[in-house]
N, CA, C and O of each residue as an XYZ file, in Angstrom:
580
protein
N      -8.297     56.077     13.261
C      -8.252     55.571     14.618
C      -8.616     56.704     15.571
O      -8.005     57.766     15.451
N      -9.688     56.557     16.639
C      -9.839     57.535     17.138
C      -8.845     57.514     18.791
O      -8.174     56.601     19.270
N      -9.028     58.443     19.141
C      -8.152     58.639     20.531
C      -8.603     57.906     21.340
O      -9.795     57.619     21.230
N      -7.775     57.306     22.504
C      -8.832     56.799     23.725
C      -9.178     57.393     24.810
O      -8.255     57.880     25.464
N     -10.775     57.561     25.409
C     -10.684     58.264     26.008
C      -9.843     58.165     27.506
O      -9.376     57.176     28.071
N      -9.851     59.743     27.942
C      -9.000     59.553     29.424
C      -9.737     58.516     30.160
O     -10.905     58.127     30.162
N      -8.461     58.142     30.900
C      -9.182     57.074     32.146
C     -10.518     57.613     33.103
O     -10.502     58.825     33.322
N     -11.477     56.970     33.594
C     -12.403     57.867     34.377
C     -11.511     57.458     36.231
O     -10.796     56.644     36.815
N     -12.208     58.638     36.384
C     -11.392     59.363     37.714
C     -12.661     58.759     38.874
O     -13.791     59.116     38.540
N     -12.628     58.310     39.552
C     -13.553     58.042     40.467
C     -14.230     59.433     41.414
O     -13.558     60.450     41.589
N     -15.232     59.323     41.807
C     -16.247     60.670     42.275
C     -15.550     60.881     43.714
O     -14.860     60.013     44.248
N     -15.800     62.047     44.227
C     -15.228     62.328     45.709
C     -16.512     61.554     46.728
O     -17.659     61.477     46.285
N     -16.243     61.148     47.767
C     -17.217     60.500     48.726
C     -17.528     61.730     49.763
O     -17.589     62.958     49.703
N     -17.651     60.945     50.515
C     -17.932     61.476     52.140
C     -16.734     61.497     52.850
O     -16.115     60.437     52.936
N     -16.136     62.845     53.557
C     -14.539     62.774     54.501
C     -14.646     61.169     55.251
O     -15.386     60.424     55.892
N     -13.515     61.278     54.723
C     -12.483     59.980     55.673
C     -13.156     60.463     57.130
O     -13.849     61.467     57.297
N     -12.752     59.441     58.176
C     -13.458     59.425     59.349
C     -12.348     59.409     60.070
O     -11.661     58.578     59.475
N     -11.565     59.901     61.214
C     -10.223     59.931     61.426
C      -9.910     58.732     62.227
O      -8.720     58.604     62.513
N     -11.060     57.455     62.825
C     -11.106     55.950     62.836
C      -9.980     55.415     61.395
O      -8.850     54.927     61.355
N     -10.904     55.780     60.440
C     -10.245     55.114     59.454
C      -9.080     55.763     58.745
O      -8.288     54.953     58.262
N      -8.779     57.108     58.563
C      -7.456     57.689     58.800
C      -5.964     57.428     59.567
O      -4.819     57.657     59.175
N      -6.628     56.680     61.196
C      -5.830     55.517     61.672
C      -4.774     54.956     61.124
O      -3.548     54.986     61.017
N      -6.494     54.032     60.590
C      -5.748     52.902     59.969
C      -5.195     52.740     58.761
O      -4.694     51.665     58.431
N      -5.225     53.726     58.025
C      -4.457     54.257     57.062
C      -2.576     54.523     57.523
O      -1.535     54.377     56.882
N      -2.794     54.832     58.510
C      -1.674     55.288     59.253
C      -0.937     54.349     59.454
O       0.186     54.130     58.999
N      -1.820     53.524     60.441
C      -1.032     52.263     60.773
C      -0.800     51.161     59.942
O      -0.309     50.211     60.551
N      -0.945     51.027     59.061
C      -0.846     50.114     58.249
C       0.820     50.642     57.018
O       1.741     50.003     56.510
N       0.337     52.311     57.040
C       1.611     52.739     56.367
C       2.739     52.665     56.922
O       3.824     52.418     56.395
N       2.409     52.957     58.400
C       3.429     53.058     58.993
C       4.582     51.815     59.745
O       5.736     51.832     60.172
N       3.287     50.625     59.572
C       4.222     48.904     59.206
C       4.757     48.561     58.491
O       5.414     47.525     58.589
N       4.703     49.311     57.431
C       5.451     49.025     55.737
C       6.265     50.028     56.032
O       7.091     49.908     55.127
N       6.534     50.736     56.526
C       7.936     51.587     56.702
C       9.113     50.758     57.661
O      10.308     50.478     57.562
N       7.906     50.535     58.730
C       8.850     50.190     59.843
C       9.928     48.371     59.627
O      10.924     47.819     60.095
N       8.716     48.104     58.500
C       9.136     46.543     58.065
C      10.413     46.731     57.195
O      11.198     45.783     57.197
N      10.738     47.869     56.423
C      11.692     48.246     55.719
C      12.464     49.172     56.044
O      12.949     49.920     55.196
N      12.779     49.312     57.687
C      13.215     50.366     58.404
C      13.492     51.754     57.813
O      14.592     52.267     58.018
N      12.810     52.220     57.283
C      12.371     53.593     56.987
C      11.564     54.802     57.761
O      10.374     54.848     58.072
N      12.290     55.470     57.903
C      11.304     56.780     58.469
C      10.891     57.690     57.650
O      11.451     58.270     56.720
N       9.543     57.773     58.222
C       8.876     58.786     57.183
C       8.019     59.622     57.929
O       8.014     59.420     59.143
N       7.150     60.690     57.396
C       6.023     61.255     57.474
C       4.815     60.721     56.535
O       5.045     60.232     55.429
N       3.082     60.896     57.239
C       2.647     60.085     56.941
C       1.263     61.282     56.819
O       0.797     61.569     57.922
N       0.722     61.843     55.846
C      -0.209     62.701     56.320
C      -1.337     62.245     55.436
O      -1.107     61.784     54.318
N      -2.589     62.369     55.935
C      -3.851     62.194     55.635
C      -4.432     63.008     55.391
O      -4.406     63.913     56.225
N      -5.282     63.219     54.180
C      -6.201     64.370     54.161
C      -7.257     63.984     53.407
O      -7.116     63.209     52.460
N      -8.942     64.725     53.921
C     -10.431     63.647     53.830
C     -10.440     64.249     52.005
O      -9.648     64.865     51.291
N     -11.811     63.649     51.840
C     -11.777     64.373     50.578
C     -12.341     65.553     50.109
O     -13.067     65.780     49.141
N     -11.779     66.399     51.146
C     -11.903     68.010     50.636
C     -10.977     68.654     50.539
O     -11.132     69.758     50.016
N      -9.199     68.132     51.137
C      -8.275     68.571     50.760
C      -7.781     68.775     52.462
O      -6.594     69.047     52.646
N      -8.636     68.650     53.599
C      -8.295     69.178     54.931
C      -7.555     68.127     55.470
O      -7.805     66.940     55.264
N      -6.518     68.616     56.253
C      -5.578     67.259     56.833
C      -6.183     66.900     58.674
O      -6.363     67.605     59.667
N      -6.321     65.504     58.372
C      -6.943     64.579     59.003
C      -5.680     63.940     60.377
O      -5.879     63.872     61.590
N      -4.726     63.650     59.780
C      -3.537     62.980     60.570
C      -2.385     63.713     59.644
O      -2.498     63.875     58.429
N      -1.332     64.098     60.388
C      -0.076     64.310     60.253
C       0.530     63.358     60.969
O      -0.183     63.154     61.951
N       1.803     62.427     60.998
C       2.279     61.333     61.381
C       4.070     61.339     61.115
O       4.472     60.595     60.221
N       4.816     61.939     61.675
C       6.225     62.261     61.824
C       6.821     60.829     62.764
O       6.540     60.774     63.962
N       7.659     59.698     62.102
C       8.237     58.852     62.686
C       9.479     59.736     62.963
O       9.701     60.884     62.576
N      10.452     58.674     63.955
C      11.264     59.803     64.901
C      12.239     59.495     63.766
O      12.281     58.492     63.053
N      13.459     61.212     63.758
C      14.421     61.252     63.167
C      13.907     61.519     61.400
O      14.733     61.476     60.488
N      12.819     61.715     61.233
C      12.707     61.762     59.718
C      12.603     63.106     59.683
O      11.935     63.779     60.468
N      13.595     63.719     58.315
C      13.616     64.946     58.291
C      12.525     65.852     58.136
O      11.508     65.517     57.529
N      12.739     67.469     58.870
C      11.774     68.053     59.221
C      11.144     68.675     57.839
O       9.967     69.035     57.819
N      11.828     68.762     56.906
C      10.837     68.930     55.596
C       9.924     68.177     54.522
O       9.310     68.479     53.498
N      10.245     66.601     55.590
C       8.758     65.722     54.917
C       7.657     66.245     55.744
O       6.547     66.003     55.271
N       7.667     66.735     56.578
C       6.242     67.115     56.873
C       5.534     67.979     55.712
O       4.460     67.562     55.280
N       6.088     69.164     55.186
C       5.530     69.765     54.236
C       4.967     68.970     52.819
O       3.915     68.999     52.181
N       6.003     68.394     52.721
C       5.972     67.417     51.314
C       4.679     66.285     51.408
O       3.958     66.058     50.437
N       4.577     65.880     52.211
C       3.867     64.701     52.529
C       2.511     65.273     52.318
O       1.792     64.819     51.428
N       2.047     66.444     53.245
C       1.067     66.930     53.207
C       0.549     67.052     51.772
O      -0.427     66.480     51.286
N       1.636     68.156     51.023
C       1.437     67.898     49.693
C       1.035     67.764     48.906
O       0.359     68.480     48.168
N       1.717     65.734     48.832
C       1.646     64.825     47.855
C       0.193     64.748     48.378
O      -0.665     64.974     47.525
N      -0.283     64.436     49.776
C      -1.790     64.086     49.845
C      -2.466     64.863     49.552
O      -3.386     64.292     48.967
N      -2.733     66.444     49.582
C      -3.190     67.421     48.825
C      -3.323     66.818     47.203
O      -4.361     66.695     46.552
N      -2.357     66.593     46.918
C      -2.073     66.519     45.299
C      -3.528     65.918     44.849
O      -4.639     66.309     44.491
N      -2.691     64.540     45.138
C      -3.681     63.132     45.217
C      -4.971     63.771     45.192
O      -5.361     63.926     44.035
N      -5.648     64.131     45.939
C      -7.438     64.027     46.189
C      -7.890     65.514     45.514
O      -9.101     65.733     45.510
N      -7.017     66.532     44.952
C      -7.440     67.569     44.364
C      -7.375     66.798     43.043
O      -8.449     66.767     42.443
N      -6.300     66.141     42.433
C      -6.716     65.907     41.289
C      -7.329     64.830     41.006
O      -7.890     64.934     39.915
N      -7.530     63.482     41.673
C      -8.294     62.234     41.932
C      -7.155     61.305     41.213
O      -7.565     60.557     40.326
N      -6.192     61.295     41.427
C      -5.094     60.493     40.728
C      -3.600     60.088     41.655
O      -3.288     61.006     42.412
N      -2.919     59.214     41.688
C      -1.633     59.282     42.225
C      -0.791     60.340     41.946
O      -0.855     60.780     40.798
N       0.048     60.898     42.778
C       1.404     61.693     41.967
C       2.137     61.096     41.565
O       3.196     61.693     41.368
N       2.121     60.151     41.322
C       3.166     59.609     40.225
C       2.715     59.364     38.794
O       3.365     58.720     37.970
N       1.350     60.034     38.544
C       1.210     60.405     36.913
C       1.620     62.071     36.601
O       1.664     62.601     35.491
N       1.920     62.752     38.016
C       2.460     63.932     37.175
C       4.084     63.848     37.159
O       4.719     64.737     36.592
N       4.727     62.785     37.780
C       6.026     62.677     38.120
C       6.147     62.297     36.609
O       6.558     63.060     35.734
N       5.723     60.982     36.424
C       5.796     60.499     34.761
C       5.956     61.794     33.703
O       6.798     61.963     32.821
N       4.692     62.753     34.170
C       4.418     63.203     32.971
C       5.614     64.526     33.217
O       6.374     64.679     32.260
N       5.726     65.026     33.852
C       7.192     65.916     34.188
C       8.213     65.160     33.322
O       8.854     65.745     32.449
N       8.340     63.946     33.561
C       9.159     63.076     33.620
C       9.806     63.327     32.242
O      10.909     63.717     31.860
N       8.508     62.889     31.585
C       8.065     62.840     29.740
C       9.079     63.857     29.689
O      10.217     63.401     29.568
N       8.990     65.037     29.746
C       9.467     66.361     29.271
C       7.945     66.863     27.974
O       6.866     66.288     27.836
N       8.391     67.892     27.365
C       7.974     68.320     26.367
C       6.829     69.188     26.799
O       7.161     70.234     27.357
N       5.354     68.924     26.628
C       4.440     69.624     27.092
C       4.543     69.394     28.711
O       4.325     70.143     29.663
N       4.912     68.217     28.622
C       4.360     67.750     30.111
C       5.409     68.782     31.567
O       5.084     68.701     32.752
N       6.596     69.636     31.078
C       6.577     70.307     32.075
C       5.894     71.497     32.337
O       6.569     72.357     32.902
N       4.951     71.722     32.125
C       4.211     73.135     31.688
C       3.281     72.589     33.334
O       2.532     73.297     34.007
N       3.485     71.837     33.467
C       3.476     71.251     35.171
C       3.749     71.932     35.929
O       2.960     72.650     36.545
N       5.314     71.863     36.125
C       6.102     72.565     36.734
C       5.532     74.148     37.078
O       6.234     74.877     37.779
N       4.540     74.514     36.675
C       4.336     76.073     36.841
C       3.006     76.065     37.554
O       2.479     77.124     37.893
N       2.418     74.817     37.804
C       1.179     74.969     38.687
C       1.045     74.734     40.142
O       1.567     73.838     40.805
N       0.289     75.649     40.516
C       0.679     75.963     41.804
C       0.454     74.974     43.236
O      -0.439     74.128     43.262
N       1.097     75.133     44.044
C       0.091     74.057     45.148
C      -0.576     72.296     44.715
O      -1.662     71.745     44.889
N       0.889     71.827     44.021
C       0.880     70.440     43.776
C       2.289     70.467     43.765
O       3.157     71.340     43.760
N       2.217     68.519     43.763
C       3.502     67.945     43.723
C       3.815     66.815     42.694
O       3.057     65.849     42.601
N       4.463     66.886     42.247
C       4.822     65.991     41.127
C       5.809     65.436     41.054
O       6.723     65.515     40.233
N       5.543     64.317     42.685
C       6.989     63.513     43.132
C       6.071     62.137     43.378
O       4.929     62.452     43.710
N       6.174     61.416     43.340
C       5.444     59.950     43.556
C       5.249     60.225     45.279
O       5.727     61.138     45.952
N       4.337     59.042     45.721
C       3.766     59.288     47.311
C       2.842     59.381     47.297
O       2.263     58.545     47.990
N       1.934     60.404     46.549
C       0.306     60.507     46.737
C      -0.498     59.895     46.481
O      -0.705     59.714     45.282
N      -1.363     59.261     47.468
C      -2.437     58.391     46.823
C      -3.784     58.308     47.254
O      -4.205     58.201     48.405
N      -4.536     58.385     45.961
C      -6.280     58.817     46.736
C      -6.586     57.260     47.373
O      -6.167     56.185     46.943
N      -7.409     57.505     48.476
C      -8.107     56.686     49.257
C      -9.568     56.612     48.885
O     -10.479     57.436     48.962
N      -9.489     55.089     48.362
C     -11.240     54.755     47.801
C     -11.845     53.678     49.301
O     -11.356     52.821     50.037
N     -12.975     54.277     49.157
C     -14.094     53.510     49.932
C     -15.137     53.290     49.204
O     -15.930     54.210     49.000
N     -15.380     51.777     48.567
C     -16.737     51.522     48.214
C     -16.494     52.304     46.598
O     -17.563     52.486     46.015
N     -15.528     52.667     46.007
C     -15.198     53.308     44.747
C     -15.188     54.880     44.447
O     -15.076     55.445     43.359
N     -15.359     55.503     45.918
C     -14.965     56.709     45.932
C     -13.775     57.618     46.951
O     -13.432     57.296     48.089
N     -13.302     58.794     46.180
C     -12.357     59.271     46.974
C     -12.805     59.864     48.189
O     -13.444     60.911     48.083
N     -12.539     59.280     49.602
C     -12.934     59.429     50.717
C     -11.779     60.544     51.569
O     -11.924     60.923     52.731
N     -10.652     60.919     50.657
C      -9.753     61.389     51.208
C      -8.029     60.636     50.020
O      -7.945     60.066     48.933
N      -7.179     61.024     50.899
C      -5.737     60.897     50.177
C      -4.659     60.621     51.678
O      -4.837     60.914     52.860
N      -3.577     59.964     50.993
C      -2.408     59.723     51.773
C      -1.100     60.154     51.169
O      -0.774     59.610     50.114
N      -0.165     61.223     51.793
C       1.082     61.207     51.242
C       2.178     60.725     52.062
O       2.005     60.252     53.185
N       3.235     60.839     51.532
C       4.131     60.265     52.184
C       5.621     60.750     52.133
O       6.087     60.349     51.067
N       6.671     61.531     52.930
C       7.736     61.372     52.337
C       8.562     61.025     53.377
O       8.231     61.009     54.563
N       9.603     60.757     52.942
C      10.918     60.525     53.850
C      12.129     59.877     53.387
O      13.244     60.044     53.880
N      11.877     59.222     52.532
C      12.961     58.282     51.769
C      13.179     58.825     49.823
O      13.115     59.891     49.211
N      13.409     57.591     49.519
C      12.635     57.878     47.681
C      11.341     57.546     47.208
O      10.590     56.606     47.466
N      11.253     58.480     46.495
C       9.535     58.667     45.987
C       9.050     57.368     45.770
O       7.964     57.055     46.257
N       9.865     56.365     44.942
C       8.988     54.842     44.938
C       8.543     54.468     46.085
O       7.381     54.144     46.329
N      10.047     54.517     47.326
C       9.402     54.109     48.795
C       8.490     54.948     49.288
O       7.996     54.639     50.372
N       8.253     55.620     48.931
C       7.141     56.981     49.813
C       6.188     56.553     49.379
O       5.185     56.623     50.091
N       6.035     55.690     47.528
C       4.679     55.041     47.618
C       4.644     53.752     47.139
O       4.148     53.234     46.138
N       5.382     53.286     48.223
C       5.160     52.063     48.226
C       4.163     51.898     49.761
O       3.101     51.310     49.967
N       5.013     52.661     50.605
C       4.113     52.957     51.943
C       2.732     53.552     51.878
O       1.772     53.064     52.475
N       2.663     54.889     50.946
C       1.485     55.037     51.023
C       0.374     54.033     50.325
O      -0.824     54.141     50.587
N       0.936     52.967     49.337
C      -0.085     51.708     48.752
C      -0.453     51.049     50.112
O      -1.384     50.280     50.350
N       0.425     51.495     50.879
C       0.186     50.011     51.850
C      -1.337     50.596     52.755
O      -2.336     49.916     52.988
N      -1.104     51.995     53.123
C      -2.143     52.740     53.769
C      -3.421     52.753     53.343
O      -4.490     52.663     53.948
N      -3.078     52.909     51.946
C      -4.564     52.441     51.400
C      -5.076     51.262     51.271
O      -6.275     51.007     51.385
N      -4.347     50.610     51.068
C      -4.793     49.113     51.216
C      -5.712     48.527     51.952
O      -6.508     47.608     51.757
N      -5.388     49.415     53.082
C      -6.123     48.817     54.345
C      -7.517     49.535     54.674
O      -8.320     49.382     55.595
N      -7.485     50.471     53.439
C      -9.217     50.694     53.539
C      -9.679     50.155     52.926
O     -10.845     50.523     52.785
N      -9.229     48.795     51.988
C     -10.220     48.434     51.026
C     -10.356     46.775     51.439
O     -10.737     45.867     50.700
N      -9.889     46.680     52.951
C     -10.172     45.652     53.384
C     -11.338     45.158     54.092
O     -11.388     43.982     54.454
């Protein structure tokens, strides 16, 4: 039986446009507000540069860092953070994670496709990591409308 191969990773695009960074925003930031949650909400195109930072009131002052992050994470490696959370998760090889630098391996991050490429990323924190991406699904969502 042979192995299967890895999933394919979709190609980087052209930077997010901070129009559509918006609406990334706003759309995350209705799925918070619908589940009265505060969060931070940061955007970054797909070169890793942050586009929108987005602090709802009262959310603590160290999701700003985190958020950024998780969206860093996301579009450097072309994947959600919640496959390195899993794979942390795993244990065994998979924390050998834990030692790389300038990522996050908390759920929240999520690359932003346009047309099937990464145009940029959204992170998110403020609550628990599922809710951080459950909001950031919602942000993306709304670019693929």
């Amino acid at each position: 039986l042979q192995p299967s191969p890895p999933p394919a990773v979709p190609n980087y695009g052209a930077p997010i446009s901070l129009d559509a960074a918006k609406r990334a925003v706003a759309a995350a930031e209705a799925e918070a507000l619908a589940n009265q949650w505060s969060v931070t909400i940061a955007v970054v195109d797909s070169g890793g540069h942050l586009v929108v930072l987005h602090r709802m009131d009262q959310t603590h002052l160290a999701s700003l860092s985190v958020a950024q992050t998780k969206a860093e994470t996301a579009v450097y490696f072309r994947r959600p953070t919640r496959v390195f959370e899993e794979t942390v998760a795993a244990g065994g090889l998979g924390l050998r994670l834990l030692s790389m630098p300038g990522h996050c391996a908390i759920e929240g991050g999520v690359p932003l496709l346009v047309n099937g490429e990464i145009v940029g990323a959204i992170g998110v924190s403020g609550v628990q990591s599922v809710q951080d991406a459950q909001v950031a699904r919602a942000g993306a969502e709304a670019l693929r409308r």
